[in-house]
Backbone as numpy.savetxt, mean C-alpha at the origin, in Angstrom:
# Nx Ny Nz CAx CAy CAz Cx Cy Cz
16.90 1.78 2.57 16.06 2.97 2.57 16.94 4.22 2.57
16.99 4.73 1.56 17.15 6.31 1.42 17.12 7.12 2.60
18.02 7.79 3.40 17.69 9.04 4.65 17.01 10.25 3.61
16.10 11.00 4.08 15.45 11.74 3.70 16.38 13.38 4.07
16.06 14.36 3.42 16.83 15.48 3.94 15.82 15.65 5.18
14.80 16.17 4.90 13.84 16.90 5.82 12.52 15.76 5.86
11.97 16.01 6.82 10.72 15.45 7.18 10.26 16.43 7.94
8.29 16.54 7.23 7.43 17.37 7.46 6.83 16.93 8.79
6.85 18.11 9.75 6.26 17.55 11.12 4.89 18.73 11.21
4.12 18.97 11.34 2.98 19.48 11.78 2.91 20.97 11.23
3.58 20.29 9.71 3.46 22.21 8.72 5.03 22.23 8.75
5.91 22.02 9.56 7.74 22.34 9.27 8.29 21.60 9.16
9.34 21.61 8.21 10.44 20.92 7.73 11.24 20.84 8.89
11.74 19.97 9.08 12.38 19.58 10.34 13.70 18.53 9.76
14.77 18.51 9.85 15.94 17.64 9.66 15.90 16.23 9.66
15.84 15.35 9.13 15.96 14.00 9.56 16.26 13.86 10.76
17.68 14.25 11.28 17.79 13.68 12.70 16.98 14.22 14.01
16.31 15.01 13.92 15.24 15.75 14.64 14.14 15.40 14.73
13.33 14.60 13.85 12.39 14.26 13.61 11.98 13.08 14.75
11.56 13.57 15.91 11.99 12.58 17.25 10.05 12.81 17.88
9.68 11.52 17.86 8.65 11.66 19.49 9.13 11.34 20.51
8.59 11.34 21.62 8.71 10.82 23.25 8.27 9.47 23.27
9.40 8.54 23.40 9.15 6.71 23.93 8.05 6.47 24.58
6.94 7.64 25.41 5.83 7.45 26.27 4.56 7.89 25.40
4.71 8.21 24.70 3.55 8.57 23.54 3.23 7.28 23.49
1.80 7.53 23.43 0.58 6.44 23.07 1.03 5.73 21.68
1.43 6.53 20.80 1.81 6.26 19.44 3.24 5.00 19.49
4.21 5.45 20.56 4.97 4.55 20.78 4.74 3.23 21.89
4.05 3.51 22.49 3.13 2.13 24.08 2.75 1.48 23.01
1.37 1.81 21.99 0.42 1.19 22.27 0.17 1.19 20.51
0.75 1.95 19.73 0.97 2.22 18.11 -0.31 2.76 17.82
-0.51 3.77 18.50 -2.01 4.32 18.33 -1.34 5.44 17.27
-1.28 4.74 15.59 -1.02 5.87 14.71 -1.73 5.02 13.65
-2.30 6.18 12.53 -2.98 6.05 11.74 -1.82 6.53 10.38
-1.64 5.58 9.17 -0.69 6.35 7.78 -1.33 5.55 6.75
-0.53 6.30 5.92 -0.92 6.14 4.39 0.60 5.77 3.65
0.56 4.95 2.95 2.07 4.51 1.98 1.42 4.77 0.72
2.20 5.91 0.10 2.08 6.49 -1.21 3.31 6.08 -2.08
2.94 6.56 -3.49 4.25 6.46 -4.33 3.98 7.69 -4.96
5.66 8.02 -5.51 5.48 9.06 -6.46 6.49 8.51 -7.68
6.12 8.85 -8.50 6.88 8.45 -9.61 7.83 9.10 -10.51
9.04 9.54 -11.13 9.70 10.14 -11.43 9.62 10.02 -12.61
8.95 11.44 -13.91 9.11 11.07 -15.38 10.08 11.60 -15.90
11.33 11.37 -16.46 12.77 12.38 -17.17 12.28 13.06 -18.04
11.40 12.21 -19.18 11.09 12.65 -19.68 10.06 14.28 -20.10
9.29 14.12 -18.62 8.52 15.29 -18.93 9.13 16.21 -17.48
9.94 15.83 -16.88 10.60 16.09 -16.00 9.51 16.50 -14.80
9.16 15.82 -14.41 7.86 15.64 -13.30 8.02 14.50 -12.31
7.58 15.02 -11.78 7.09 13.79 -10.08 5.69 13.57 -10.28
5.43 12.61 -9.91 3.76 12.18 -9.78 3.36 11.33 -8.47
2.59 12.10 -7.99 2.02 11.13 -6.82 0.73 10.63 -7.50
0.82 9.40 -7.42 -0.52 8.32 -7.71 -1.44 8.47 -6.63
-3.13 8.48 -7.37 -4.29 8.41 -6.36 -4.22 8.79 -5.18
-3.61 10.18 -5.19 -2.99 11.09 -3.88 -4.97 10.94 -3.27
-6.21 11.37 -4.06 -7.12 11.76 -3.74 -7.68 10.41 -2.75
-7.21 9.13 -3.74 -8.01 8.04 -2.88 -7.29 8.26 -1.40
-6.23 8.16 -1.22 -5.32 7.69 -0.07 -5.75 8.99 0.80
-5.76 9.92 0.13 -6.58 10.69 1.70 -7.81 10.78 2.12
-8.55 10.41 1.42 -10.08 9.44 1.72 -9.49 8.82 2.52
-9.05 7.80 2.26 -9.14 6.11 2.99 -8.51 7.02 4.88
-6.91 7.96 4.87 -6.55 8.43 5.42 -7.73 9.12 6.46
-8.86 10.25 5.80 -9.95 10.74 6.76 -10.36 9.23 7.32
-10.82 8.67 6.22 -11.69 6.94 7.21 -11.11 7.23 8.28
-9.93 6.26 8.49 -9.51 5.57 9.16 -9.52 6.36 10.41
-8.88 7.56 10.30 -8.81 8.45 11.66 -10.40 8.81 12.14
-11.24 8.60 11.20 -12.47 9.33 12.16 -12.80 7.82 12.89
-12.65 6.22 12.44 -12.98 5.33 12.63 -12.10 4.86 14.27
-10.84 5.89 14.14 -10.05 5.69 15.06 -10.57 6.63 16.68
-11.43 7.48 16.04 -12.05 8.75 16.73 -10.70 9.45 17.50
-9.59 10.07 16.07 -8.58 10.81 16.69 -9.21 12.08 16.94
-8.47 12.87 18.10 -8.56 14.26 17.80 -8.06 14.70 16.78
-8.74 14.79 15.46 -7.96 15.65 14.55 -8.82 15.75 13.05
-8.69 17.20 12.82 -9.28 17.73 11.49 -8.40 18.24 10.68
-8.24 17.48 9.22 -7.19 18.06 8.34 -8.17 18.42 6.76
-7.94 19.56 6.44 -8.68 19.37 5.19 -7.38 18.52 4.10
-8.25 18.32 2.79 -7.44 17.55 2.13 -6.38 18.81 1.29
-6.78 19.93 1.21 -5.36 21.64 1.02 -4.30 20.95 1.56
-4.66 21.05 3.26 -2.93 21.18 3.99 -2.57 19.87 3.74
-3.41 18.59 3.65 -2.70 17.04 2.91 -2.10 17.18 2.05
-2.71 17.33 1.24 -1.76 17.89 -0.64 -0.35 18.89 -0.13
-0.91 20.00 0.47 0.63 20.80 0.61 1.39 20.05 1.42
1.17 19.15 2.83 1.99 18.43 3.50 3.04 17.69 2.44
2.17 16.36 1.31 2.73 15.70 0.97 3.86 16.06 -0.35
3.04 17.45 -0.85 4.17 18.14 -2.16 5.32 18.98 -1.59
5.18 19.78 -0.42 5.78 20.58 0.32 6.95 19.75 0.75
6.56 18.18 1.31 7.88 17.40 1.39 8.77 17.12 0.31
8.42 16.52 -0.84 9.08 15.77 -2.00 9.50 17.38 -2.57
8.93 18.65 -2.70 9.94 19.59 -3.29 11.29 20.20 -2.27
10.90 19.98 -1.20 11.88 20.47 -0.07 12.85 19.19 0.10
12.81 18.27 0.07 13.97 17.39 -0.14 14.40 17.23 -2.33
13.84 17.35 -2.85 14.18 18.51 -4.31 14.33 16.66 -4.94
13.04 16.04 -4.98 12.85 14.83 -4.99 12.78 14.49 -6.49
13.70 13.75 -7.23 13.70 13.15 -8.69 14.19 12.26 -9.05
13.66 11.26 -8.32 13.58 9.88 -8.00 12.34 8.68 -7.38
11.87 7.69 -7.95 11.00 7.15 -7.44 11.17 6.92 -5.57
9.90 7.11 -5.22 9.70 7.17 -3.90 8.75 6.99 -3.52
8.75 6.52 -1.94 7.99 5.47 -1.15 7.55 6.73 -0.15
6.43 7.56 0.27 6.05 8.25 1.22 5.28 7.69 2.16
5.29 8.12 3.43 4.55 8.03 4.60 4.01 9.07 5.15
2.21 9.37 5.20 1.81 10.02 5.89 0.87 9.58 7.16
1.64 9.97 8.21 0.55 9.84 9.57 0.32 10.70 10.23
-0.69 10.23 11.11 -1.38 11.08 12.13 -1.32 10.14 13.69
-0.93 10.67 14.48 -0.44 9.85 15.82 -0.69 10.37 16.70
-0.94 9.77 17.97 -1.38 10.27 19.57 -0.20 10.37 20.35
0.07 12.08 20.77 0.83 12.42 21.38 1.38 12.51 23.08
1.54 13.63 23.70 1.43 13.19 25.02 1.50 11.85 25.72
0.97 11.83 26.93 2.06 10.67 27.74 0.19 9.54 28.40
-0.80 10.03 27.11 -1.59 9.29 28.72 -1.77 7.70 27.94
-2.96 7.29 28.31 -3.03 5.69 28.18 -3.66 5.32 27.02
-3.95 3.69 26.35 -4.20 3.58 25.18 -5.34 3.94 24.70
-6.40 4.57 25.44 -7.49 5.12 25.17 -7.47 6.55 25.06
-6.70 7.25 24.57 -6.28 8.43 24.24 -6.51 9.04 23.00
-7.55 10.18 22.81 -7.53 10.71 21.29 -6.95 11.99 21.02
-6.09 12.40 21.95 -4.99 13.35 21.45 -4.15 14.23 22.55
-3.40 14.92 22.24 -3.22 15.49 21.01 -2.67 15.09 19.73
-2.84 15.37 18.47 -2.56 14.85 16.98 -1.39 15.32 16.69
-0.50 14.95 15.88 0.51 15.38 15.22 0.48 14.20 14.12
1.07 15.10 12.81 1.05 14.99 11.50 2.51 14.88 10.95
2.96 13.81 10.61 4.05 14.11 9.67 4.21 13.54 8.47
5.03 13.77 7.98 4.86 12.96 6.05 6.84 12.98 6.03
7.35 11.97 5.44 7.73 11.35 4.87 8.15 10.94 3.93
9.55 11.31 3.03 9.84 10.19 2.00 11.12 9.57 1.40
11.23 8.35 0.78 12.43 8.07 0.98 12.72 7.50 -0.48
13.66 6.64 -1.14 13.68 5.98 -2.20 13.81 4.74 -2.67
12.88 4.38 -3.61 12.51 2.97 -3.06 11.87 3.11 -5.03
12.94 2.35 -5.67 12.78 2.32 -6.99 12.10 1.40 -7.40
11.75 1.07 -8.81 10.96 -0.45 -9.17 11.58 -0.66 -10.55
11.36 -2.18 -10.34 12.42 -2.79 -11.55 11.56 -3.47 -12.62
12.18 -4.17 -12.93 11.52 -5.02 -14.13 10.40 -6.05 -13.32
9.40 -6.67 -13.93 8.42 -7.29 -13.03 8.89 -8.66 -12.27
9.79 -8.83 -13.63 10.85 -10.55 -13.05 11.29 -10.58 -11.94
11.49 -9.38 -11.40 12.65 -9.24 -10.29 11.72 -9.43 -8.93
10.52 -9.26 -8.99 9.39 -8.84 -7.91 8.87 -10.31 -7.37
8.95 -11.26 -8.84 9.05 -12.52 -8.17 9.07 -13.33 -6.82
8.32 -13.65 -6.23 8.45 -14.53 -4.66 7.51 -15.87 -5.15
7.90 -16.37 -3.79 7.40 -17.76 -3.28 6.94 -17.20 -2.26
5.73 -18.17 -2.29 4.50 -17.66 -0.69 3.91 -19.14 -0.20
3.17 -18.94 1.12 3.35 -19.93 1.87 2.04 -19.54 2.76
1.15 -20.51 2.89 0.14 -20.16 3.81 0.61 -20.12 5.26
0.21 -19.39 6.40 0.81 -19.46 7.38 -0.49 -19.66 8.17
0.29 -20.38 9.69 -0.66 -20.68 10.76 -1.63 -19.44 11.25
-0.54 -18.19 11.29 -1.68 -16.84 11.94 -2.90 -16.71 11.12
-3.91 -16.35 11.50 -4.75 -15.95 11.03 -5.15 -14.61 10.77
-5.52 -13.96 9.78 -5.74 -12.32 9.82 -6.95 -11.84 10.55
-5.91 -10.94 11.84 -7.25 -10.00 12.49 -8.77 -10.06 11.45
-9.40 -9.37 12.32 -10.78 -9.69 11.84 -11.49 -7.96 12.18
-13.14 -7.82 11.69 -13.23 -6.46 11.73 -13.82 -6.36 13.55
-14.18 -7.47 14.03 -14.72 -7.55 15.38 -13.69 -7.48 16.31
-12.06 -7.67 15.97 -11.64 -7.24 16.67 -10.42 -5.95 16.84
-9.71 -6.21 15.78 -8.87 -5.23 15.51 -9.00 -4.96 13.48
-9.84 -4.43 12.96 -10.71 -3.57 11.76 -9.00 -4.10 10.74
-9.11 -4.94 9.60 -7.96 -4.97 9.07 -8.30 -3.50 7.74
-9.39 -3.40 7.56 -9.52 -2.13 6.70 -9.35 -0.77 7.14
-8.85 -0.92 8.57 -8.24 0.36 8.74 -6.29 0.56 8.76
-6.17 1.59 7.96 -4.43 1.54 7.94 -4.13 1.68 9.39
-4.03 0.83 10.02 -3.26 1.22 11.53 -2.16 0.80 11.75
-1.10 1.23 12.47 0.21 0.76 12.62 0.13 -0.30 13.44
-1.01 -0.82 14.73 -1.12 -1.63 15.16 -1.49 -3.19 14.88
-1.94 -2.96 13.34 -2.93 -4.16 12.67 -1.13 -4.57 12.30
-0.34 -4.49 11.96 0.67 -4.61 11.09 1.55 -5.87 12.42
1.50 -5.83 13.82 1.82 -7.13 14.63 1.10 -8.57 13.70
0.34 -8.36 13.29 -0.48 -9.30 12.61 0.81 -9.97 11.48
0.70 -9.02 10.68 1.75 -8.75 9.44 3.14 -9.50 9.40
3.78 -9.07 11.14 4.86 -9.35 11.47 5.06 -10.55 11.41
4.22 -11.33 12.51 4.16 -12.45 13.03 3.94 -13.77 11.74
3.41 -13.08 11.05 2.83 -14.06 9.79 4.17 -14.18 8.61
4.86 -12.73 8.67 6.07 -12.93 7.89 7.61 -13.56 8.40
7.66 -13.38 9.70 8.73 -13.97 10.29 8.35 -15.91 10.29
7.20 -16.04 10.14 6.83 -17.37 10.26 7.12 -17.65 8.66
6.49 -16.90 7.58 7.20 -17.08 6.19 8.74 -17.46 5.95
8.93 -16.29 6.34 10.62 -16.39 6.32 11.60 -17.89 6.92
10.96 -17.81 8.46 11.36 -19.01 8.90 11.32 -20.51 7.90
10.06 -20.42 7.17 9.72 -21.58 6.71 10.44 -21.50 5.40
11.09 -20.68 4.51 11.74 -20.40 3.56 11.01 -20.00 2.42
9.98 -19.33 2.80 9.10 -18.05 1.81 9.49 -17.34 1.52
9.54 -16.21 0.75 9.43 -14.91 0.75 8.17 -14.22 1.08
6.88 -14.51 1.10 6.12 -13.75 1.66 5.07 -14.91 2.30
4.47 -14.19 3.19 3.16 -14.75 3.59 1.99 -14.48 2.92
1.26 -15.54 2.93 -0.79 -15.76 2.90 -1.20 -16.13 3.94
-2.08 -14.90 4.52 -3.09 -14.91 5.59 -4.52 -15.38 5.24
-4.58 -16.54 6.08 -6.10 -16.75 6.15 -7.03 -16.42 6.96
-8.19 -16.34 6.93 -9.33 -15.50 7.62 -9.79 -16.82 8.95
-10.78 -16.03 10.06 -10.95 -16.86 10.89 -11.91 -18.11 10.64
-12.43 -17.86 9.15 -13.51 -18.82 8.62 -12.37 -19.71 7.58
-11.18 -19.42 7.61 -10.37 -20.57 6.77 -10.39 -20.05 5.19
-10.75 -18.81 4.68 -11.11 -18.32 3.85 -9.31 -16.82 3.59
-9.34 -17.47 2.18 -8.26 -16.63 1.78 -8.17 -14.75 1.96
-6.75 -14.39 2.84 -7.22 -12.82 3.26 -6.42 -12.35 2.35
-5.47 -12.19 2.44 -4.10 -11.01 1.61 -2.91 -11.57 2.38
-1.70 -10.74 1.62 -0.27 -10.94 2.22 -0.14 -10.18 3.26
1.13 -10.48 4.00 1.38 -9.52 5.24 1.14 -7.77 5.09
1.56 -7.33 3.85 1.47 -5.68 3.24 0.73 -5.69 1.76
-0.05 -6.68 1.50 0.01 -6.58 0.06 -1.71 -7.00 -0.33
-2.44 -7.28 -1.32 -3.59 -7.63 -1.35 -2.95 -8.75 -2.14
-4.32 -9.83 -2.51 -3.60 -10.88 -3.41 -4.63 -11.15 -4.21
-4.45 -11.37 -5.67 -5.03 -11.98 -6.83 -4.63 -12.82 -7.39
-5.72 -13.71 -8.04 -5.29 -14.86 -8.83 -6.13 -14.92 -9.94
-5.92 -15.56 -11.30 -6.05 -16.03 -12.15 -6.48 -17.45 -12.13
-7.94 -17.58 -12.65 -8.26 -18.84 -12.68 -9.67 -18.72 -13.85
-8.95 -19.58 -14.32 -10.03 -20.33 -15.76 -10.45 -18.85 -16.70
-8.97 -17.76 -16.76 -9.22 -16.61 -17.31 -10.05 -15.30 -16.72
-10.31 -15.90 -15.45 -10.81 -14.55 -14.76 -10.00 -14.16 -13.74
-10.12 -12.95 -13.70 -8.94 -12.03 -12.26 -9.84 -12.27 -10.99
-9.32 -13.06 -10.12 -10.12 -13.39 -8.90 -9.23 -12.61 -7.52
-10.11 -12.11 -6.50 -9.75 -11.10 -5.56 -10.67 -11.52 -4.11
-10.36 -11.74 -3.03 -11.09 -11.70 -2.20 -12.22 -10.27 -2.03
-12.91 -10.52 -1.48 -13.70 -9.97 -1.04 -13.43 -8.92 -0.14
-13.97 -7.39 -0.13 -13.70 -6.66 1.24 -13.93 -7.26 2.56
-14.91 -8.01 2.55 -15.59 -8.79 3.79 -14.81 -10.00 4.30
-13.60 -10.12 3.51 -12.52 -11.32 3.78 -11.99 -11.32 4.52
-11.28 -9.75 5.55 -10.10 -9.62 5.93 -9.37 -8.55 5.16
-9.64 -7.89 4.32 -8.09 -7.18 3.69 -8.60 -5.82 4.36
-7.54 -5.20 4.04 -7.31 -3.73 3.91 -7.98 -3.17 2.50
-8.60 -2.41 2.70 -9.52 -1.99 1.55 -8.08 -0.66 0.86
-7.85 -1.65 0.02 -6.14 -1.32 -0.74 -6.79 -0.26 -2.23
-6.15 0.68 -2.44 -6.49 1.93 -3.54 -5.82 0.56 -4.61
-4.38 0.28 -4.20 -3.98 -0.48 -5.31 -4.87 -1.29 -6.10
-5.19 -2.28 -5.20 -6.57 -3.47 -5.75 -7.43 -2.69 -6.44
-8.02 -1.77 -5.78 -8.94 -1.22 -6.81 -8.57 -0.75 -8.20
-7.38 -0.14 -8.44 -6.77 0.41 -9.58 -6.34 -0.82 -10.42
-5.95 -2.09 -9.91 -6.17 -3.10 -11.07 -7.07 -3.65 -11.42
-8.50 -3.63 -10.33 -9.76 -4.15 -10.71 -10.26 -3.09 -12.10
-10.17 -2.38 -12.05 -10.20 -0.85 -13.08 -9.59 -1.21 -14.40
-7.91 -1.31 -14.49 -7.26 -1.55 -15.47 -7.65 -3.24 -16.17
-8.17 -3.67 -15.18 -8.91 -5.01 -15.61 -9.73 -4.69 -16.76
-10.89 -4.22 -15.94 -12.11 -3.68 -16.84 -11.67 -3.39 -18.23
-10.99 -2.22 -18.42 -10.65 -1.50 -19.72 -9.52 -2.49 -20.50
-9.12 -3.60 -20.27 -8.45 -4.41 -20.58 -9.42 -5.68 -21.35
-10.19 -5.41 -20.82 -11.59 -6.54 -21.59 -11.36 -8.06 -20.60
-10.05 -7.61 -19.08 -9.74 -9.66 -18.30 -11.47 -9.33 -17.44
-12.21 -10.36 -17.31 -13.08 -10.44 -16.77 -12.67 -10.74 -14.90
-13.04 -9.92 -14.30 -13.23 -10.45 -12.41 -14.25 -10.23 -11.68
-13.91 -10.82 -10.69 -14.89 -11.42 -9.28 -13.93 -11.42 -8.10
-15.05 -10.48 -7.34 -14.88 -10.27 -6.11 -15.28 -11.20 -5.46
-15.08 -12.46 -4.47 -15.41 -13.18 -3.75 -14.58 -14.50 -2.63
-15.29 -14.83 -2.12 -14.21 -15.91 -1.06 -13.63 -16.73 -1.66
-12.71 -16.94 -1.48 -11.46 -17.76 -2.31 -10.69 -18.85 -0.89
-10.94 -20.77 -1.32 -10.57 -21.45 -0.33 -8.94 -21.48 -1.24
-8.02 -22.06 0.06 -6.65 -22.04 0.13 -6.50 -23.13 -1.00
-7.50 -23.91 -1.32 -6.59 -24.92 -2.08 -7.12 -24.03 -4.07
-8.01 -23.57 -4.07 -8.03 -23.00 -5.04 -6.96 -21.82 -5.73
-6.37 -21.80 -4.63 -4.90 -21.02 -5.14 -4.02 -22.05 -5.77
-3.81 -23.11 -5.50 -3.26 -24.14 -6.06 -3.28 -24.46 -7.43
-5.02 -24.43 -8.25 -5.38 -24.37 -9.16 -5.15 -23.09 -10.11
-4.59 -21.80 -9.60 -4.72 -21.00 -10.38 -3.66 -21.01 -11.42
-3.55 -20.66 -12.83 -2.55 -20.13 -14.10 -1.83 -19.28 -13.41
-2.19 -17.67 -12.45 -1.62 -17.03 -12.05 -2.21 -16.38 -11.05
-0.70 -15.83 -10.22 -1.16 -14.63 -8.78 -0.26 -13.99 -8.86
-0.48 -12.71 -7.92 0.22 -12.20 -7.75 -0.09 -11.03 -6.24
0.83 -10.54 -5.51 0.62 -9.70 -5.12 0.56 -8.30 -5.05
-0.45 -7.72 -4.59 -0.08 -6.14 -5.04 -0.91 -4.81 -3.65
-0.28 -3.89 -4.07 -0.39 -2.78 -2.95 0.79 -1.55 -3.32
0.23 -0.60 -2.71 1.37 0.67 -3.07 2.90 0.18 -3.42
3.22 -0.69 -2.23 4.66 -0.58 -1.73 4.91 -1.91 -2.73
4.21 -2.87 -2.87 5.38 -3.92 -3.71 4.77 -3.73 -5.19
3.54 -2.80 -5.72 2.80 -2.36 -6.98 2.56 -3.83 -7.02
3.29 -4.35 -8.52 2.40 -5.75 -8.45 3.87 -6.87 -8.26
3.62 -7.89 -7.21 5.01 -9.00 -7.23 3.95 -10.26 -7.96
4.47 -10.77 -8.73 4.00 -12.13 -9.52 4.39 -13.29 -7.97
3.60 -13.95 -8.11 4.04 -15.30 -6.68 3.72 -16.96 -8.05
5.06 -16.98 -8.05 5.31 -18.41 -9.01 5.55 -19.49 -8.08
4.84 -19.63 -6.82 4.84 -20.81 -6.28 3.66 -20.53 -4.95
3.09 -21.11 -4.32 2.58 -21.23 -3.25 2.55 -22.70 -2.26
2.91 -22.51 -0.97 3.18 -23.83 -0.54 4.12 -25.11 -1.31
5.31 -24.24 -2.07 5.58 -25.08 -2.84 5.08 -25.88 -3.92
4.05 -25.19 -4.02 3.35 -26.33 -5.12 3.49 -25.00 -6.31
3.96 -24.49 -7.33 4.23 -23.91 -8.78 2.71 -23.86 -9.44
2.82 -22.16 -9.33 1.74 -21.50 -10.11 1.71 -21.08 -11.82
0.88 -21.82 -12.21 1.35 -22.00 -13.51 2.00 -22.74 -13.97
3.13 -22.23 -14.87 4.35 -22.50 -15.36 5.40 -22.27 -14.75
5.09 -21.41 -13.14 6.25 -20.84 -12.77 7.22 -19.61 -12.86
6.33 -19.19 -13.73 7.30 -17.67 -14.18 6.13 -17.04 -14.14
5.96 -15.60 -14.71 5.45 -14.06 -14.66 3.88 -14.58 -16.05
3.06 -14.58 -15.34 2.12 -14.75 -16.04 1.61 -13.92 -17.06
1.28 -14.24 -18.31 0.52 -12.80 -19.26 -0.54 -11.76 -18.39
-1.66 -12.03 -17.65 -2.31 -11.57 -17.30 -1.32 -10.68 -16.64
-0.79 -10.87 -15.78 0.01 -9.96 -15.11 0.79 -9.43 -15.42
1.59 -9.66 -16.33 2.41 -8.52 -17.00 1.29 -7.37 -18.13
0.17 -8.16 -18.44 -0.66 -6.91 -19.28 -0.89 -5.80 -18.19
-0.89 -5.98 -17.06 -1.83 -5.43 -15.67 -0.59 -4.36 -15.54
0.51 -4.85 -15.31 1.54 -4.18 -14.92 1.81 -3.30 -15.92
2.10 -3.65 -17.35 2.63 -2.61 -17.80 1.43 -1.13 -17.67
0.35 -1.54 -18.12 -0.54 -0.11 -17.91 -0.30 0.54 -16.61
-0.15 -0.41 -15.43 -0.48 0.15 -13.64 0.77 1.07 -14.09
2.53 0.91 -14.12 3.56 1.77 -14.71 3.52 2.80 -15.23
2.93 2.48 -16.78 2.44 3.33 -17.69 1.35 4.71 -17.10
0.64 4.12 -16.09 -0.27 5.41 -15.31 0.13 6.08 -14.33
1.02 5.05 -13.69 2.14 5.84 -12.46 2.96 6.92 -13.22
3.40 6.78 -14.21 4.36 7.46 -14.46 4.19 8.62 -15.64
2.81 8.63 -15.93 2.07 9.94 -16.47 1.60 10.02 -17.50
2.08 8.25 -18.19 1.59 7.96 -19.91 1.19 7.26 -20.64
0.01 7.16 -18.93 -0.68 5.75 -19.68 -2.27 6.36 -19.97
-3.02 5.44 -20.12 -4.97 6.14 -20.94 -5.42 6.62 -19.52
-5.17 6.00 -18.24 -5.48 7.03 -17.29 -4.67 7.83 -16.32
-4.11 8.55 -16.84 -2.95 8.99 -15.65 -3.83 10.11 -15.39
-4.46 10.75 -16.39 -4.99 11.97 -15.90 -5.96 12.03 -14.25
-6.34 10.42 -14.76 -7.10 10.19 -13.14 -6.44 9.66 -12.00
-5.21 9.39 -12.06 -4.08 8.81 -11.21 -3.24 9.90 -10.66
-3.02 10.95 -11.51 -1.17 11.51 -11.29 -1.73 13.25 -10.67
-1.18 13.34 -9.45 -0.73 14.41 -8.90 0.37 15.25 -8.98
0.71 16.60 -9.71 1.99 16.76 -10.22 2.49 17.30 -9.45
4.20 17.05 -9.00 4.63 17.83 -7.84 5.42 19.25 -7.95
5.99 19.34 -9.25 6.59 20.33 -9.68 5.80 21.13 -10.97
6.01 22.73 -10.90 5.41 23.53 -12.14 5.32 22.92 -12.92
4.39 22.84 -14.13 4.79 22.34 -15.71 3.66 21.53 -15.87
3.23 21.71 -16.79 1.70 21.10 -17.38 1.78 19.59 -17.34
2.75 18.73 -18.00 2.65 17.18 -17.83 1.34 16.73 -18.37
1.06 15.74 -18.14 -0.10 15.30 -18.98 -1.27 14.67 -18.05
-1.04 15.45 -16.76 -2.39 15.32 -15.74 -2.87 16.27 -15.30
-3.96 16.09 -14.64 -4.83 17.57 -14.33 -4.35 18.44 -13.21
-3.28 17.82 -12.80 -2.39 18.74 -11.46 -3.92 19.24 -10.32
-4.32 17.56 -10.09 -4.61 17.57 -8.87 -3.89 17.75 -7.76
């Protein structure tokens, strides 16, 4: 990970090494913080930055905090200036991975709704060819939180123990990533990622009601689906029907899309980068980066200059 020059704390640029809470903050006890993982994308060509579906992610961002009942009101102005105000003040022209949260300050207990503080985040965190994104995945024993007890559709820093526990158990077992299953035995998502599969030519996705994190990503390939003419379905998906699929893959801001050419050891597909998924990918790229049929509805521009989006 990239050190950042500055990180935005509550409206000021503040130094990387400054950028400090108090070990007794609720945010640090008890991870009572609410964020968002964005990308921005770097075009040479039109010499622009682009933040992708800046608009969804601060939706999902209000959710979560009113669901959290923080103290705190942000219009989506000072969001946008938070998150452009960072990437031009560190003089950003390079792909990058941002973080925006909102966290419980002061010293009292885990039932605490404030005071709020805001900071944003960003660092560099490039993307390669799709081959490279490649993993092996592995069903694991944890099961994914649920909405009765800890809400997996809310971004919380606390849901992510879940995450942990399920990937160190991957790892152990010689995965690269984990598959979480639901408390009904029903397929959820990866530790950070949503998951799709390919079966009998349709793009198959769990359900919101599964377990996942209600991911901007997922939605933006259910979309590029559509206009692609791949037919999908939203619905419960059992563990062994992953077995059966041509292709999967995982996807979410931070890994965009990773192809998974094996599960439980048993080889998806053929084993390599499926068509479906490389058609998916090249457009998802192509819109990140300002030149694809929808960027205009994707791309937030961070620097002057017309580019070829509506400089939301």
């Amino acid at each position: 990970m990239n050190q950042p020059k500055y990180i935005t704390m509550n409206g000021e640029l503040v130094p990387y090494a400054d950028a400090k809470v108090h070990v007794l903050t609720p945010t640090v006890k008890y991870g009572a913080l609410v964020f968002e993982g964005l990308r921005a994308y770097w075009n040479s060509e039109h010499e622009q930055l682009y933040v992708v579906k800046l608009p969804e992610h601060l939706a999902r961002f209000h959710a979560t905090i009113k669901a959290m009942r923080f103290d705190a009101s942000y219009t989506d102005e000072e969001l946008v200036e938070t998150v452009v105000s960072t990437l031009r003040a560190n003089e950003v022209r390079s792909d990058v991975h941002l973080r925006l949260a909102a966290y419980v300050e002061g010293t009292a207990l885990y039932n605490s709704r404030g005071p709020i503080s805001l900071m944003c985040a960003a660092y560099g965190r490039g993307s390669g060819p799709i081959e490279d994104k490649a993993v092996a995945a592995g069903v694991v024993s944890w099961r994914r939180i649920s909405d009765s007890s800890m809400p997996p559709r809310l971004k919380v820093a606390a849901n992510y123990h879940n995450a942990r526990l399920g990937s160190i158990e991957a790892e152990t077992n010689g995965y690269d990533e984990a598959i979480f299953l639901t408390q009904q035995g029903h397929v959820a998502e990866g530790a950070g990622s949503c998951l799709m599969m390919v079966r009998d030519g349709v793009l198959v996705t769990p359900t919101r009601t599964d377990g996942i994190l209600e991911s901007i990503t997922r939605q933006a390939i259910l979309d590029i689906a559509l206009t692609l003419g791949i037919p999908t379905e939203e619905r419960s998906i059992d563990r062994t029907e992953l077995y059966f699929a041509s292709e999967a893959f995982f996807c979410g801001t931070g890994v965009e899309i990773a192809p998974v050419t094996s599960i439980d050891r048993l080889e998806i597909g053929d084993g390599t980068v499926g068509q479906v998924t490389r058609k998916l990918w090249a457009r998802y790229e192509a819109n990140a980066r300002g030149t694809g049929e929808e960027a205009s509805d994707w791309c937030t521009t961070v620097y002057d200059g017309d580019g070829v989006t509506d400089g939301r």
